[in-house]
N, C-alpha and C positions, 0 to 999 in steps of 0.2 A: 924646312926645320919643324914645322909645326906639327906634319904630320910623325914626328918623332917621341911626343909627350904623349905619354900615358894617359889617359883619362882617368883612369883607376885610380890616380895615385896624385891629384890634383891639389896645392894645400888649400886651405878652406879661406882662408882669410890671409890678403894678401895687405901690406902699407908699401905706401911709396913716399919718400922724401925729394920732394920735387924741386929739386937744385938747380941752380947755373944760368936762371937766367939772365943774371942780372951782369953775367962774365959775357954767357953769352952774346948781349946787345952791344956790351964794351968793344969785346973785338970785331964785331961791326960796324964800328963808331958813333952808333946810338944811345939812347937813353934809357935805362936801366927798365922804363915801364913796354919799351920796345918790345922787349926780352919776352916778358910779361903778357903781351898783346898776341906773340907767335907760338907760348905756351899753351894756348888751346887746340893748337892742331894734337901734341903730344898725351892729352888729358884725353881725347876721343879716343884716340888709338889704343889707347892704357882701357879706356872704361870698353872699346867694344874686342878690344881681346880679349878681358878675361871675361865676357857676356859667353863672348863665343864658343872658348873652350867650356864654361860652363863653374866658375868658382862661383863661389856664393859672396863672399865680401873682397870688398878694395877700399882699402880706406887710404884717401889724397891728404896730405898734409899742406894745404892748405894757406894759413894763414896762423901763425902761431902768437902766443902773447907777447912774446918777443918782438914779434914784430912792430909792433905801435908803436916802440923808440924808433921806426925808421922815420927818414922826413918825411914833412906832412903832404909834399905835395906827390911823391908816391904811396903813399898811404891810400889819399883821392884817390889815385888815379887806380888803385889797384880796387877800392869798393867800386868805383864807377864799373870798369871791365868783369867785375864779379857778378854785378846785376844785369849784363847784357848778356853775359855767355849765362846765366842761368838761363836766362829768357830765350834764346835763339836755340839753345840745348835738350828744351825738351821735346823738340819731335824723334829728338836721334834717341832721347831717353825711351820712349815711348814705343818706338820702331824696335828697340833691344830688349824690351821685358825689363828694363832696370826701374829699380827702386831708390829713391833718395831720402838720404838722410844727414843726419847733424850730430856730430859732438863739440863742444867747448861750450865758454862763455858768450853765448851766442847776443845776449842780451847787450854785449857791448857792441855791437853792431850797428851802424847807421840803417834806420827805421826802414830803409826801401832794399835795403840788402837784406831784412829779416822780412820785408812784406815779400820778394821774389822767391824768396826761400820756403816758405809755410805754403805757399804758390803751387810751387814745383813738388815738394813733397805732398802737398794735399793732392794734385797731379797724377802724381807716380805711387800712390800707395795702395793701391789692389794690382804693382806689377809682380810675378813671383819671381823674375829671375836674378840677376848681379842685384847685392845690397852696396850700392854707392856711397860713402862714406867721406863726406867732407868734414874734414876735423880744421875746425876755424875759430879763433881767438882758443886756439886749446895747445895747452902743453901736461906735458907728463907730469912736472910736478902738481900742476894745478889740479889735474884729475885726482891725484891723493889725497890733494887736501882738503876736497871737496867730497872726496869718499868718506876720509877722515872724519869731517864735521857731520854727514849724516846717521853714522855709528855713534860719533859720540851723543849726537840727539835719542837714538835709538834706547841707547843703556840708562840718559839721564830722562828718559821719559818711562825708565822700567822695561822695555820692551825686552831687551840684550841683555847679558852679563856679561864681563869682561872675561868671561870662561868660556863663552861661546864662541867668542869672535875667532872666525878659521881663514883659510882662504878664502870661500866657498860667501863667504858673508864680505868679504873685501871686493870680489867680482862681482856682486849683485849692487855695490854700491856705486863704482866705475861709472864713468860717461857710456862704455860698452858694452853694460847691463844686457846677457842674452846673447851676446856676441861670442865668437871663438877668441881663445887668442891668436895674434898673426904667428902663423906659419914663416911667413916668405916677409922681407922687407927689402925690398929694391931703393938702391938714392943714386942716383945722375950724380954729375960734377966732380965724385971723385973724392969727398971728403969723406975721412974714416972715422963718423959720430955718429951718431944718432941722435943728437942736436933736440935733447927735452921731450922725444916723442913718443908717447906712450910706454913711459915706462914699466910698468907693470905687466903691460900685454907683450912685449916683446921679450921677455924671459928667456925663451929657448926657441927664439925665431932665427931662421936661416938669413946671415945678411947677403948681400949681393949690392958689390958697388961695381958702378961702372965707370971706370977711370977719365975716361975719354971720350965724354959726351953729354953736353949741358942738356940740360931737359927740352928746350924745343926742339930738339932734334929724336928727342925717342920717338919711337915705332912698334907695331908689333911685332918685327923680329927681335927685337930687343928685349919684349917682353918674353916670346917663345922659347930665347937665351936662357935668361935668368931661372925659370921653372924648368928645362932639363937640368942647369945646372942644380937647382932644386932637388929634382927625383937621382938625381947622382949622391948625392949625399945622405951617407949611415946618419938619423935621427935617435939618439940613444938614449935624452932625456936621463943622462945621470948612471945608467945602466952601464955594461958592458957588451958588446959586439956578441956573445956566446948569447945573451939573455935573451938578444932579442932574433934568435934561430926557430922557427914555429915546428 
């Protein structure tokens, strides 16, 4: 299957919504951080296919703000497993040319989950290939309103007018400053939402749900899936079919 994808025609920035594992561990009659624990085989496979074919971002959803209403004792247990696959992940980081990085409220983070983190990104920051993209304590709405307040600082410190502000100044205030927007968004499990994730960047992203398969189960066919279904589909961005004949 793989060798069926275009290169030429790659999207540049991909998200993934990484679902199901907590159905997942259910119908194995374990405990939801089970789920959780086999979801790292899924998170390799995801970060060394798109190395391989050669996309420039992937951005993992992570850990959302949402989250923190879960109970406390997977909340633990999901920082604990956070700081060990960082730690055990960067030689595969390293061995693929990948780069890591962060968007959300990262600062609410237990102090050894931000010390692994600054770690691994101090690590991986002279790699040129895949931009890794863990978006953790972060949701769409929060990146607005955080873009929000730095515009509004901008105009009340004089810098801005409110005649200025475009899109163009709303993207540069974004957690994803510099970043494409996603292309591609993939989510496991089957649910038909987008569930608070970056909403601004997904505008006119191609979605792809997979009905029928919790997240520790994906693979890089899975992923090889989702991007032909990707290069199959007319991108018109508002246009008409006729407009976009070269």
């Amino acid at each position: 299957m793989k060798e069926l994808i275009d290169l030429s025609n790659l999207p540049r920035h991909i998200a993934v919504i990484m679902d199901g594992n907590g159905r997942w561990a259910k119908q194995k009659g374990a405990a939801r951080v089970f789920g959780h624990r086999n979801a790292i085989k899924a998170v390799r496979e995801v970060t060394e296919g798109c190395a391989e074919l050669g996309v420039k971002h992937l951005t993992l959803y992570t850990f959302s703000t949402e989250n923190w209403g879960r109970p406390k004792l997977e909340i633990d247990a999901l920082m604990q497993l956070l700081v060990h696959t960082i730690r055990a992940e960067i030689p595969t980081l390293m061995e693929n040319n990948v780069r890591l990085s962060t968007i959300g409220d990262t600062k609410t983070l237990p102090g050894s989950c931000r010390n692994e983190l600054d770690e691994a990104m101090r690590l991986t920051e002279n790699n040129t290939g895949l931009n890794l993209i863990l978006a953790l304590s972060y949701s769409g709405k929060w990146d607005l309103v955080e873009a929000t307040r730095k515009i509004a600082a901008q105009v009340k410190a004089g810098l801005l007018s409110p005649e200025q502000i475009d899109e163009d100044t709303i993207n540069q205030a974004l957690a994803t400053e510099g970043i494409p927007d996603v292309d591609l968004m993939i989510r496991t499990g089957g649910d038909h939402r987008i569930s608070n994730f970056m909403l601004w960047q997904l505008a006119y992203a191609e979605l792809y749900i997979i009905n029928d398969v919790f997240w520790p189960d994906f693979r890089k066919p899975h992923l090889w899936e989702a991007v032909l279904t990707y290069q199959g589909r007319e991108r018109r961005f508002g246009k008409i079919s006729e407009q976009l004949v070269k």
